[in-house]
SEVO-148178 format. One record per residue (C-alpha): residue in three letters; z, x, y. Coordinates in steps of 0.25 Angstrom, whole numbers, padded with zeros to 4 digits, always signed. Layout:
// SEVO-148178
ALAZXY ...
***
This chain:
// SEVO-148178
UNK-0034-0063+0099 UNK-0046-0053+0101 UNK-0042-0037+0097 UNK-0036-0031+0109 UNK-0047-0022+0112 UNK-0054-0035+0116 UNK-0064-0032+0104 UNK-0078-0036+0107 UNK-0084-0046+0094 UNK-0095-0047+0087 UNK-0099-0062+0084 UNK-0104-0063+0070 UNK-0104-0074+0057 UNK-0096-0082+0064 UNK-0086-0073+0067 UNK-0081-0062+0080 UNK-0081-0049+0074 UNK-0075-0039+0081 UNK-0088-0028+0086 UNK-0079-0016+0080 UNK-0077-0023+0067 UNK-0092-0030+0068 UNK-0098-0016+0068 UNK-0090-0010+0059 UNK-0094-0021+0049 UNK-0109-0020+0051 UNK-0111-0004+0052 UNK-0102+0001+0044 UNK-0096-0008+0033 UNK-0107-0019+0030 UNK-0118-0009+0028 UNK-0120-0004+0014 UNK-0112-0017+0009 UNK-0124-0026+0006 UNK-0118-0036+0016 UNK-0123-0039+0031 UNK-0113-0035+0041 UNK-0113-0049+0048 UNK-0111-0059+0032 UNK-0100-0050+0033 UNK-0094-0058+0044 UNK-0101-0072+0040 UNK-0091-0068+0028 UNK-0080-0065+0033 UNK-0084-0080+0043 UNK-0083-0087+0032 UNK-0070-0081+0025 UNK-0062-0084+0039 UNK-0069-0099+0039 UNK-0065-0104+0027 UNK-0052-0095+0023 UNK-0045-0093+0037 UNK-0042-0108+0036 UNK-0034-0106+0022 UNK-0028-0091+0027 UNK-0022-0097+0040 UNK-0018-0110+0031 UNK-0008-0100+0022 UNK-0003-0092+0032 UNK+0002-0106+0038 UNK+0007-0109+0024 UNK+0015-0096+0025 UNK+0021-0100+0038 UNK+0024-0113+0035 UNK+0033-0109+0020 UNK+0039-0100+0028 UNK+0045-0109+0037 UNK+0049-0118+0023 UNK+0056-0105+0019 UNK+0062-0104+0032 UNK+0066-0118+0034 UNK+0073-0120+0021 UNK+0081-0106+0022 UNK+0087-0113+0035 UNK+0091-0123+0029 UNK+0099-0114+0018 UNK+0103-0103+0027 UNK+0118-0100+0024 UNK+0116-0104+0009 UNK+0116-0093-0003 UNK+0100-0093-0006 UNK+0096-0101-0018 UNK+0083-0095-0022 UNK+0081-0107-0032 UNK+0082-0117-0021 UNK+0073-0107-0013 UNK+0062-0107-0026 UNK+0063-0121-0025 UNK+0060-0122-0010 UNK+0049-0112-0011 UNK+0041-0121-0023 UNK+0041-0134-0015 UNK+0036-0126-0002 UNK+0026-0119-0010 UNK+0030-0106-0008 UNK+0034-0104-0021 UNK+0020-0108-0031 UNK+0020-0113-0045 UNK+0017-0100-0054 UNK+0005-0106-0063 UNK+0003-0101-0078 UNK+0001-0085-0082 UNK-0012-0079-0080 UNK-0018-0064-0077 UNK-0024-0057-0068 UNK-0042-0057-0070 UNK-0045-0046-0061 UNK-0056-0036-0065 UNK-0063-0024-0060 UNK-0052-0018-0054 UNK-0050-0003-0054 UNK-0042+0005-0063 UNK-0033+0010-0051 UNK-0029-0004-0049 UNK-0029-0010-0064 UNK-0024+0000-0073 UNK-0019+0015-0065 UNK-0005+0012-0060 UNK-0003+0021-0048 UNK+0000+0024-0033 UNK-0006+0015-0023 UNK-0006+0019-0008 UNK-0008+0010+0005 UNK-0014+0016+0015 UNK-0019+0009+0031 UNK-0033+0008+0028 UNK-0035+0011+0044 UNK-0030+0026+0043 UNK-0043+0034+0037 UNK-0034+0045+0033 UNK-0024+0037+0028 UNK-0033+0029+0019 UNK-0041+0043+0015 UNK-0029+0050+0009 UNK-0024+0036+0001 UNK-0039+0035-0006 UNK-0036+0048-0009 UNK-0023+0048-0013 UNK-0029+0045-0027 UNK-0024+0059-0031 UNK-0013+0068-0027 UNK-0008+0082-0024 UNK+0006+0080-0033 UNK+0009+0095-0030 UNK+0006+0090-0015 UNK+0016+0078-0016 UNK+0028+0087-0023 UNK+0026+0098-0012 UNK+0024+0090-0001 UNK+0034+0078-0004 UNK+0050+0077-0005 UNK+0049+0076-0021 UNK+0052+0091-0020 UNK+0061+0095-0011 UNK+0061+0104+0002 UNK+0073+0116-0006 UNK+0073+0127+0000 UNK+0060+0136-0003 UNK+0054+0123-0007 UNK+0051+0118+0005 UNK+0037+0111+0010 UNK+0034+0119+0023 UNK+0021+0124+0029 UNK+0016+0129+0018 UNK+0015+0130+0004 UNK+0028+0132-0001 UNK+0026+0140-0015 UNK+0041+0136-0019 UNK+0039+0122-0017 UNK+0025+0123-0024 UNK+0032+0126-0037 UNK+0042+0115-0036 UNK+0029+0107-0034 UNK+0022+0112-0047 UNK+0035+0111-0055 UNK+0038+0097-0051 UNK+0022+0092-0052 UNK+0022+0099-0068 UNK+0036+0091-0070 UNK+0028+0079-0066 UNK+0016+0083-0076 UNK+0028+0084-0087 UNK+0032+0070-0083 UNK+0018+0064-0085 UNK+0008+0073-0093 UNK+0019+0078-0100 UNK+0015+0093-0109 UNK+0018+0094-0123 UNK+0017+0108-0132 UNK+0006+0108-0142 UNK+0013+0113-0153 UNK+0027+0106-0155 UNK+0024+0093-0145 UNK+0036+0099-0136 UNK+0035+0095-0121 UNK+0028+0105-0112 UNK+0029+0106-0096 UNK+0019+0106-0086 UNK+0029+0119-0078 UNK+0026+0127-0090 UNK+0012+0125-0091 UNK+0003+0139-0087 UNK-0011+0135-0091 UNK-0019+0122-0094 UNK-0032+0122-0103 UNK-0041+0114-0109 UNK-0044+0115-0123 UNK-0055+0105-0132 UNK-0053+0092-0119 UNK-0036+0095-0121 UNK-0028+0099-0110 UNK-0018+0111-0116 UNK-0008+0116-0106 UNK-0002+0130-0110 UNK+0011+0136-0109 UNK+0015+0150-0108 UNK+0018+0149-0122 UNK+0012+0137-0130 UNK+0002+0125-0125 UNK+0004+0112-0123 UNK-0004+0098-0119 UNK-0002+0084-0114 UNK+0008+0077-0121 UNK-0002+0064-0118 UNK-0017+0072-0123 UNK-0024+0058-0116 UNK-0016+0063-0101 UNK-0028+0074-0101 UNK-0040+0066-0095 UNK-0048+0077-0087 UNK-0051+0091-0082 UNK-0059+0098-0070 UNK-0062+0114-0075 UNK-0063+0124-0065 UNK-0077+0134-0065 UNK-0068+0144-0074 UNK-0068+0135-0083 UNK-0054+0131-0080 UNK-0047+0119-0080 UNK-0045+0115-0064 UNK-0039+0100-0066 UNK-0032+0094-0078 UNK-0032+0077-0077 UNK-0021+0069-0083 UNK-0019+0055-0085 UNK-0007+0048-0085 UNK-0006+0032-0084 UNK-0019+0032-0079 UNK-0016+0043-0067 UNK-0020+0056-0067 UNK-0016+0068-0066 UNK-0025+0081-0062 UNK-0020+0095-0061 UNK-0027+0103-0054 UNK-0028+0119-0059 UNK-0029+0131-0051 UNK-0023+0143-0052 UNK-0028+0149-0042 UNK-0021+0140-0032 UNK-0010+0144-0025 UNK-0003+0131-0030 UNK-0009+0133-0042 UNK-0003+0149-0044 UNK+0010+0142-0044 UNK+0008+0134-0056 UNK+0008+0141-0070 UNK-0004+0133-0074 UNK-0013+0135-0061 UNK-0010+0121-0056 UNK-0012+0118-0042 UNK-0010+0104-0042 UNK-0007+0090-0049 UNK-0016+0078-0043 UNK-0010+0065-0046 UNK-0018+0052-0046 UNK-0011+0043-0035 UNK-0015+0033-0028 UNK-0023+0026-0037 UNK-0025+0015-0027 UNK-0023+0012-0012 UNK-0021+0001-0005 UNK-0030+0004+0010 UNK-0022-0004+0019 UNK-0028-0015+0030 UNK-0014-0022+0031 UNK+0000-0016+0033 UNK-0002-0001+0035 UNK-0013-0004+0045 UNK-0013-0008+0060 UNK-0027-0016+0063 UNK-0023-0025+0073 UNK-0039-0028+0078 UNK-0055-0024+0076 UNK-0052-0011+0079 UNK-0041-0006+0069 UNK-0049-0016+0057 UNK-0061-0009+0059 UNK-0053+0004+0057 UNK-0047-0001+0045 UNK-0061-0006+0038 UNK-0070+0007+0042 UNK-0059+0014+0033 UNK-0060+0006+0022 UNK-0075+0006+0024 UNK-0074+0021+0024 UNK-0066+0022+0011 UNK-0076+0011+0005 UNK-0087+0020+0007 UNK-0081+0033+0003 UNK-0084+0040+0017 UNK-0070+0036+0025 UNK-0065+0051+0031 UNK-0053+0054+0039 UNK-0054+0067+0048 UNK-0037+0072+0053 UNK-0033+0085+0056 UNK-0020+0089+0045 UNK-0013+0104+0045 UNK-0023+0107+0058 UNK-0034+0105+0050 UNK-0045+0093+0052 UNK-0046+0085+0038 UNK-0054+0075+0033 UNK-0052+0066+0023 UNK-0063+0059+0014 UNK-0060+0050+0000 UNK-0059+0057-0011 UNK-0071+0059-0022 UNK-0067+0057-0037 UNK-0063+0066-0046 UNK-0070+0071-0059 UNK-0064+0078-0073 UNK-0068+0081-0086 UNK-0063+0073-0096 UNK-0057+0080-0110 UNK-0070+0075-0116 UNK-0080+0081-0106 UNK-0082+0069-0098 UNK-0081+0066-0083 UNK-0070+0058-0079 UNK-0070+0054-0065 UNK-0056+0049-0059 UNK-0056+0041-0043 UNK-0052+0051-0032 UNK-0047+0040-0024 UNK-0040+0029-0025 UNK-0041+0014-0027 UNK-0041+0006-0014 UNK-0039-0007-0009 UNK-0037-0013+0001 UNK-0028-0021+0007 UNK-0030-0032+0019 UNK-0023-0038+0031 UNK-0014-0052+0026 UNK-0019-0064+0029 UNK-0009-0068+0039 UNK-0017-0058+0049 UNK-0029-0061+0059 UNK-0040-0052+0065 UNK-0046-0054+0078 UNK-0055-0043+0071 UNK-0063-0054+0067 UNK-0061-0069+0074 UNK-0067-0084+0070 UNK-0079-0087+0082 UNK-0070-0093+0091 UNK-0060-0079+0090 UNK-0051-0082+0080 UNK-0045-0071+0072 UNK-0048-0071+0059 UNK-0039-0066+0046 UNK-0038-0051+0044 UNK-0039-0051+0031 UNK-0053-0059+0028 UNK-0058-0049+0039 UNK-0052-0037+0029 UNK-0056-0042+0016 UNK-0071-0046+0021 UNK-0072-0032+0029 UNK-0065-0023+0019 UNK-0073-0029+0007 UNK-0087-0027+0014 UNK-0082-0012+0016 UNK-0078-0011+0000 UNK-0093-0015-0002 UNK-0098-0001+0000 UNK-0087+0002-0013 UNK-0091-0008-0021 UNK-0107-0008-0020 UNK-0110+0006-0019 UNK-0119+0012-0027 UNK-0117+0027-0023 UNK-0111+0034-0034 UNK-0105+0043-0026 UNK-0096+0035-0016 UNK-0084+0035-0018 UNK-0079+0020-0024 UNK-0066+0015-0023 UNK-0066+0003-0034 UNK-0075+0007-0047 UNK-0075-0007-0052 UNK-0081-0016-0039 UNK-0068-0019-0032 UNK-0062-0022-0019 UNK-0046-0021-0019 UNK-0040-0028-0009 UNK-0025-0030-0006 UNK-0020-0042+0000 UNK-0005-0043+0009 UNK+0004-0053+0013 UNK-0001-0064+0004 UNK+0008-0076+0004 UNK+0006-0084-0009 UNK-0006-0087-0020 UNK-0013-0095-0009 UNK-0015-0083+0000 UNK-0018-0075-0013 UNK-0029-0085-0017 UNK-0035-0085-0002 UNK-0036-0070-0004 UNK-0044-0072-0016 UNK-0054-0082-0010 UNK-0056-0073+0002 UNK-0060-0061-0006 UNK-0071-0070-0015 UNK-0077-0073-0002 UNK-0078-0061+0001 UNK-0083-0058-0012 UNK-0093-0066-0011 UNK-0098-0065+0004 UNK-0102-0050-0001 UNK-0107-0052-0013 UNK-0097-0047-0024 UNK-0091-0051-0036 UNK-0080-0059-0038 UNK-0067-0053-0038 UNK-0071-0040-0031 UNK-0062-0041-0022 UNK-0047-0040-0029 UNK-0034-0042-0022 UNK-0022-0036-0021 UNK-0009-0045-0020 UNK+0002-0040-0012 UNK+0015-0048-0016 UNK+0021-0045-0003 UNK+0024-0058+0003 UNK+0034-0069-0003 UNK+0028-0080-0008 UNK+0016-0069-0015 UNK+0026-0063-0022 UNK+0033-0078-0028 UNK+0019-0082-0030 UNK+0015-0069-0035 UNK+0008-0075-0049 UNK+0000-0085-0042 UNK-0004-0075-0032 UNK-0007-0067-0040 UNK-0015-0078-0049 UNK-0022-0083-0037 UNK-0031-0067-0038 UNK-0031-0065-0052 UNK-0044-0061-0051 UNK-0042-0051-0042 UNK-0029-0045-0039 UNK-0027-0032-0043 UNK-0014-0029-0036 UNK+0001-0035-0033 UNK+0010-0026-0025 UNK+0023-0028-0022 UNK+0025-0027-0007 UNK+0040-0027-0006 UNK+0039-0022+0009 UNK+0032-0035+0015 UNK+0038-0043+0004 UNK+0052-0041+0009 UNK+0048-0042+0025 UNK+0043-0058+0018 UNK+0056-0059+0010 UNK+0062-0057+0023 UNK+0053-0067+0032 UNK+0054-0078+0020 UNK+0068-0078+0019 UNK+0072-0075+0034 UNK+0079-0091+0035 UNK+0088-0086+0025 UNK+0098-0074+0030 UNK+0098-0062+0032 UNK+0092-0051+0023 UNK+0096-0039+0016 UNK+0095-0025+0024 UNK+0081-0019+0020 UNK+0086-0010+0009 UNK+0094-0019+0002 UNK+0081-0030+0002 UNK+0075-0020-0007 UNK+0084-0022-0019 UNK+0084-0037-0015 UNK+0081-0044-0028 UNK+0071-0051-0024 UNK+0064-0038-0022 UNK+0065-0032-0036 UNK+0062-0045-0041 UNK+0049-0047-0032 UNK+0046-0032-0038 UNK+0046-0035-0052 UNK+0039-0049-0050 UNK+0027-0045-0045 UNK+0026-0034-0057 UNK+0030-0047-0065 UNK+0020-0054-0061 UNK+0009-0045-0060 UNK+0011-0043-0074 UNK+0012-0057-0077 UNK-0001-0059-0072 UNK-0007-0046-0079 UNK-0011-0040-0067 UNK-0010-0025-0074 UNK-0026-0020-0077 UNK-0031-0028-0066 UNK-0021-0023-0055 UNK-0010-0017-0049 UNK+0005-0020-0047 UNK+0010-0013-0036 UNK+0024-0010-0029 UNK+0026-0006-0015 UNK+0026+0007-0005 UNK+0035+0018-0006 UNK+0039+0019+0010 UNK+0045+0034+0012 UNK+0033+0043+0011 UNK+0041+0055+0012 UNK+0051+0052+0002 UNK+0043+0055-0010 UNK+0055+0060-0017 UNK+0060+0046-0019 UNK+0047+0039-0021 UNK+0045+0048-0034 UNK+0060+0046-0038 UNK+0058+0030-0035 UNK+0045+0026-0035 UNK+0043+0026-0050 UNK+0048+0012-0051 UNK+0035+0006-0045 UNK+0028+0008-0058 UNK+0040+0008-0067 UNK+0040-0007-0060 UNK+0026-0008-0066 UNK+0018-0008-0055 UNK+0004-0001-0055 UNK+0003+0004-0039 UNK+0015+0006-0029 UNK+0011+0009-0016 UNK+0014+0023-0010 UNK+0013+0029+0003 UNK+0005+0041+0003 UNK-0003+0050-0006 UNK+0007+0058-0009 UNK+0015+0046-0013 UNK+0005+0042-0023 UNK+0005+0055-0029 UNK+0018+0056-0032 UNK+0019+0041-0036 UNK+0010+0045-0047 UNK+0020+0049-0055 UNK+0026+0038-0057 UNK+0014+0033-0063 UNK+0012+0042-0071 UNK+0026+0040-0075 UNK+0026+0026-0078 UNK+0015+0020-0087 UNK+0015+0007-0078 UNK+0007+0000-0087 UNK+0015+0001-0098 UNK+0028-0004-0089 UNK+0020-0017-0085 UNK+0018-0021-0099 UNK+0035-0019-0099 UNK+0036-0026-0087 UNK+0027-0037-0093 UNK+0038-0041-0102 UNK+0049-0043-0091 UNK+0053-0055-0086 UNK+0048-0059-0072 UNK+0056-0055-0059 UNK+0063-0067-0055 UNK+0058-0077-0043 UNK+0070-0080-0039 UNK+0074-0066-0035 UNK+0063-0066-0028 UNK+0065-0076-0022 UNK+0080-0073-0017 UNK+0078-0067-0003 UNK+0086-0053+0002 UNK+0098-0060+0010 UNK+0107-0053+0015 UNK+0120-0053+0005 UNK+0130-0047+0013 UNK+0138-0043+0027 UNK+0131-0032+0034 UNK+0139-0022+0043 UNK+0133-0021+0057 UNK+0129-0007+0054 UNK+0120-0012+0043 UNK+0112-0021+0050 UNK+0112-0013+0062 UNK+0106+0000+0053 UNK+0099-0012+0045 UNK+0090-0015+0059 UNK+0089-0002+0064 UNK+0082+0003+0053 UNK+0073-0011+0051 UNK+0071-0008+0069 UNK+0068+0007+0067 UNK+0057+0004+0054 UNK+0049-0008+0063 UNK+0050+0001+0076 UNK+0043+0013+0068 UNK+0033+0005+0061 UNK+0029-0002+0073 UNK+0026+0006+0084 UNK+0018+0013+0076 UNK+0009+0000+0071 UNK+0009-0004+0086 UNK+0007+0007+0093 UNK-0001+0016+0083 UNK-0009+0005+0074 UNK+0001+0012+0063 UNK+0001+0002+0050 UNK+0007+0013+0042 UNK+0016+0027+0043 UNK+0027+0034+0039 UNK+0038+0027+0048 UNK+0052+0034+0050 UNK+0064+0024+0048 UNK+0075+0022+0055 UNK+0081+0037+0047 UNK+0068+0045+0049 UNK+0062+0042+0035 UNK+0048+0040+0035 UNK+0044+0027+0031 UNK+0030+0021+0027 UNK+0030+0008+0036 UNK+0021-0003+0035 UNK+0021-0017+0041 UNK+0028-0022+0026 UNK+0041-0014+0031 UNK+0041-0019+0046 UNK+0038-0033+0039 UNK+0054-0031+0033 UNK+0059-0023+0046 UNK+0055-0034+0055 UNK+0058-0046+0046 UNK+0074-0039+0043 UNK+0077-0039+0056 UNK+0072-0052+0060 UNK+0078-0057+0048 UNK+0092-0052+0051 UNK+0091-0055+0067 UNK+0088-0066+0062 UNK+0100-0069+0055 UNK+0109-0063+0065 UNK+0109-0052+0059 UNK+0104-0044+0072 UNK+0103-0050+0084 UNK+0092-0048+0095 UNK+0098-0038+0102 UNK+0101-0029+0091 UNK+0087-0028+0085 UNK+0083-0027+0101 UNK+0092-0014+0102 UNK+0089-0009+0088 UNK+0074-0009+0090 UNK+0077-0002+0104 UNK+0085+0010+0098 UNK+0076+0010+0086 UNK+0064+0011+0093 UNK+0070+0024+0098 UNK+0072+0030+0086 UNK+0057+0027+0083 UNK+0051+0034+0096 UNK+0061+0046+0092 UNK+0053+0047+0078 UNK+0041+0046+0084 UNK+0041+0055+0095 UNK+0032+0064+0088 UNK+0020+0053+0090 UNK+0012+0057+0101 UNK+0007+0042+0099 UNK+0020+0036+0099 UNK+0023+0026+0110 UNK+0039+0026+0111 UNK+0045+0013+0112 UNK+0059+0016+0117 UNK+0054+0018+0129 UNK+0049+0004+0134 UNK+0053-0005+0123 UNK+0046-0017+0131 UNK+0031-0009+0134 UNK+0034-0004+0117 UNK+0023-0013+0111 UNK+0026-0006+0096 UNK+0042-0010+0101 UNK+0041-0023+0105 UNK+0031-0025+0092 UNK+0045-0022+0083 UNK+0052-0033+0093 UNK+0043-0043+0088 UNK+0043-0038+0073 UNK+0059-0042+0074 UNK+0060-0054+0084 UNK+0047-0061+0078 UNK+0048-0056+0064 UNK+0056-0070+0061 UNK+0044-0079+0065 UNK+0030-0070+0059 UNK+0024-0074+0046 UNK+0031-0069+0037 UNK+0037-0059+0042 UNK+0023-0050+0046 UNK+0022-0039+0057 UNK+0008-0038+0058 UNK+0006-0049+0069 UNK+0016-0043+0078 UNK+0011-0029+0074 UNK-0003-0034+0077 UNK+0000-0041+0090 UNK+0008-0027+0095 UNK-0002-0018+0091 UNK-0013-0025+0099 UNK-0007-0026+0111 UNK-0002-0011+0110 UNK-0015-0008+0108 UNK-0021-0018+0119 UNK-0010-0010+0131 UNK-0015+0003+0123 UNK-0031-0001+0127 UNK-0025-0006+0140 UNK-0019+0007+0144 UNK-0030+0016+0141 
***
């Protein structure tokens, strides 16, 4: 199917190239890289020739163990589940692989951020230049900032946020933060060893290369000497930045007591920066609508322009126009006189379209499209040239040791994980670089990745530096697996499913199994309320406690307050705990989230208004605003940080239980109705919002969710993007139409 602005195409290596992509390519991405504009193509020819074939083979592989799995629930349906015949069944289908012997992860050059600091990692759309601006940036944050301006400290009376600075809540602010430096750079007196705290402190000095921190009466220093790791001094001679170390984060406080923030603190200081997001992920997939040449080549110019150091964002904030640029590096004097240099930005990868998706971006010669995701990893890694073979010392790099970091979705299987690996070494060497550049990130959101996760992960050994848990999408494929067998839990009880916790500590299991720590991360999922910071600080501790490295937040704010649990939790110390453990149990994982007990009809009626409200929300935005990620309020006014994961498990639930009799037709017809109201209601502030209650039929973004719910039963595995994709272009085919 052509793009629906009927793109014109540029014929070229054996391929059409749409002209929009085709120019970006040669004018603004290729040069500088060493490699000719149109090999680029020949490349990416070649790729789609000889690897298309195998892609199109697995997704057919896919389809047809699925089909197994349904068959033989079918056949059991009305029987308790028995996951040891189920284990059984899954081995002689081959969904289930033999596990081969032990073995550990090879993967070398691989940045510190991603082998050895444990920290925040934010996930940003990659086609939003502001968005993906303040995430590379998001490296280090404003801890005063996010206690003022979060729900950690509540709104009493007199401490309220409001317009403007608030003194009184400032001082709740500076108390609060110096409990915080108590907590993890913890004061101790010189002369008895007595413990000292940061609220009391009224000077800080340097004296010989040793922090001393004075009292009104009697001095004190860091309990941990080694937690004092660098300095900046003002023209007076006076200290301006104290830089900590904790886990391997830092820490710098910022001195003026000249500020008006920094009056209120006895010792002058005007702020505590906390190293945050130590890496981000910049998004090509969920969070991002790019349905054809036009939204891609939007997508690929920003990550050009964070490649280069010169991507900009220009928006007008507090009626004032703004514009944001990366930010440089930050220098110090180290305690013996030299110059440490710390990066001002985060790590980032990359993460591509899954393989079940095709472009028309890109077709064959006879108009075929192609798969997205060689079209993302040959474009993206041409454009991570000009970071890789730059010899200006002062651009701004993103990898220090020569590597790209891409993170792979929705692979189904050692297989896939293997095809992945070949794509990248041909892209390797269609450009000339060495083997195992380009490293990859395995998301262990799908089923049988998650069964299979040893071979998965031993089919990339050389180059993966990442497993994440991506319990969103993992459950929306739990659902489709198992939708022959019965009905499913409600949503929130799917959470404490067994299988869940189980699958959670398995992939920790397994990534330590396979000595995956020092050469790269093991992450946990997203935190989904942006607004309730209050709970994430009070709950989000048990992702590094879990012993993982990164956990995925939602905004900068969020990675400045997740921080601290980092700072809290030596995680590398609790792996080699965990090492010990025994291994989460497969068959727990394997035992799906059926539906247990009677529920009333004002369950399941609350039950599907709230799966009908979240898909509404989600998708008029993504249809009719190419929207892949926002806050999205629920059915209750909370705002929510949606993504295609959590329509994945909306749309899946309510096929599931329709399905199963649960609901009938009718019902989800009359839900998605009044619900859809509800949606226009909280949105009304939109001046683009289209509303949908008032022709439900001409509603493309409406009749979208429909087919999410009525179709969800019969899409590979459960995916919304085929249906998303298909709506979008043709709301944006009547849009073209209309003007």
């Amino acid at each position: 199917m052509r793009g629906v602005a009927m793109t014109e195409y540029v014929a070229v290596g054996g391929l059409n190239v749409a002209k929009p992509l085709h120019d970006l390519v040669r004018d603004e991405i290729a040069p500088g890289t060493g490699i000719e504009p149109d090999a680029v193509w020949s490349l990416l020819a070649s790729i789609v020739r000889d690897l298309a074939p195998r892609n199109r083979e697995l997704l057919e592989k896919r389809d047809r163990l699925q089909a197994q799995i349904d068959e033989w629930l079918r056949t059991r349906r009305g029987r308790p589940f028995d996951v040891d015949a189920s284990r059984g069944f899954l081995e002689e289908i081959g969904y289930l692989v033999p596990e081969g012997p032990d073995f550990e992860v090879t993967t070398a050059n691989v940045d510190p951020e991603i082998a050895e600091i444990a920290g925040p990692q934010l996930v940003v759309p990659l086609d939003n230049a502001r968005y993906a601006l303040n995430a590379a940036n998001a490296r280090w944050g404003s801890l005063y900032d996010a206690l003022y301006g979060t729900d950690v400290i509540p709104e009493t009376p007199g401490a309220e946020k409001g317009a403007s600075y608030n003194p009184k809540r400032g001082d709740l602010v500076i108390r609060r933060a110096n409990e915080i430096l108590d907590e993890i750079v913890p004061l101790e007196e010189i002369d008895d060893g007595e413990a000292m705290s940061w609220n009391d402190v009224v000077k800080i000095d340097l004296e010989g290369n040793e922090l001393r921190v004075r009292r009104r009466v009697g001095d004190g220093v860091l309990k941990d000497r080694n937690a004092f790791v660098g300095y900046r001094k003002g023209g007076d001679g006076g200290l301006t930045n104290v830089l900590l170390r904790r886990h391997g984060l830092h820490i710098d406080i910022e001195i003026d007591p000249a500020h008006p923030i920094g009056r209120q603190h006895p010792a002058g200081i005007k702020d505590i920066v906390l190293e945050a997001a130590v890496s981000t992920i910049m998004d090509c997939e969920d969070s991002v609508a790019a349905v054809d040449a036009e939204d891609k080549c939007r997508v690929y110019a920003n990550w050009l322009g964070i490649m280069t150091g010169t991507l900009t964002a220009t928006f007008e904030k507090a009626g004032r126009m703004v514009e944001r640029r990366l930010n440089a590096d930050r220098q110090y004097a180290a305690p013996d006189g030299s110059t440490l240099v710390l990066p001002g930005r985060s790590l980032l990868l990359i993460r591509h379209v899954g393989s079940h998706m095709l472009t028309d971006a890109v077709t064959t010669a006879d108009g075929r499209p192609i798969p997205e995701t060689f079209l993302d990893c040959v474009v993206t890694t041409l454009a991570a040239l000009h970071d890789l073979r730059s010899s200006d010392a002062s651009r701004l790099r993103n990898s220090r040791t020569g590597s790209v970091y891409i993170v792979k979705p929705k692979h189904h299987g050692p297989e896939e994980v293997a095809l992945s690996v070949e794509l990248f070494a041909r892209v390797e060497r269609g450009y000339g670089l060495p083997e195992n550049t380009l490293k990859i990130g395995i998301m262990d959101e799908e089923r049988r990745t998650t069964v299979n996760l040893k071979e998965c992960i031993r089919a990339a050994r050389e180059r993966v530096i990442f497993i994440n848990t991506g319990f969103l999408d993992r459950t929306g494929d739990e659902i489709h697996t198992h939708m022959e067998a019965g009905p499913m839990m409600p949503k929130p009880e799917i959470k404490n499913a067994k299988w869940m916790l189980a699958y959670e500590d398995w992939n920790v299991d397994i990534g330590l199994e396979t000595r995956l720590p020092g050469h790269g991360q093991i992450g946990k999922g997203m935190w989904a309320m942006p607004d309730a910071m209050r709970a994430m600080l009070e709950s989000k501790q048990a992702h590094p406690a879990a012993g993982a490295s990164c956990a995925w937040v939602p905004s900068p704010t969020a990675a400045t307050l997740h921080a601290i649990h980092y700072h809290r939790v030596d995680v590398t110390a609790r792996q080699q705990a965990l090492a010990a453990r025994e291994r989460a149990s497969l068959d727990d994982i394997l035992t799906p989230p059926l539906l247990d007990r009677d529920l009333t009809p004002e369950e399941i009626q609350r039950e599907l208004d709230n799966n009908a409200q979240g898909i509404l929300g989600y998708v008029v935005r993504w249809v009719e605003q190419g929207i892949g990620c926002s806050k999205v309020p629920d059915i209750n006014d909370v705002a929510l940080m949606e993504d295609r994961a959590t329509l994945r498990i909306s749309s899946q639930h309510i096929a599931n239980w329709l399905h199963h009799g649960l609901v009938t037709q009718e019902q989800v017809h009359e839900t998605m109705r009044r619900m859809a109201k509800v949606v226009d209601r909280q949105n009304k502030g939109d001046p683009a919002y289209r509303p949908m209650a008032t022709d439900f039929d001409a509603s493309v973004a409406f009749q979208a969710a429909l087919d999410l719910v009525f179709r969800g039963r019969h899409e590979p595995n459960g995916y919304t993007e085929h249906v998303l994709t298909r709506r979008r272009r043709e709301f944006k085919a009547k849009q073209r139409k209309g003007a």
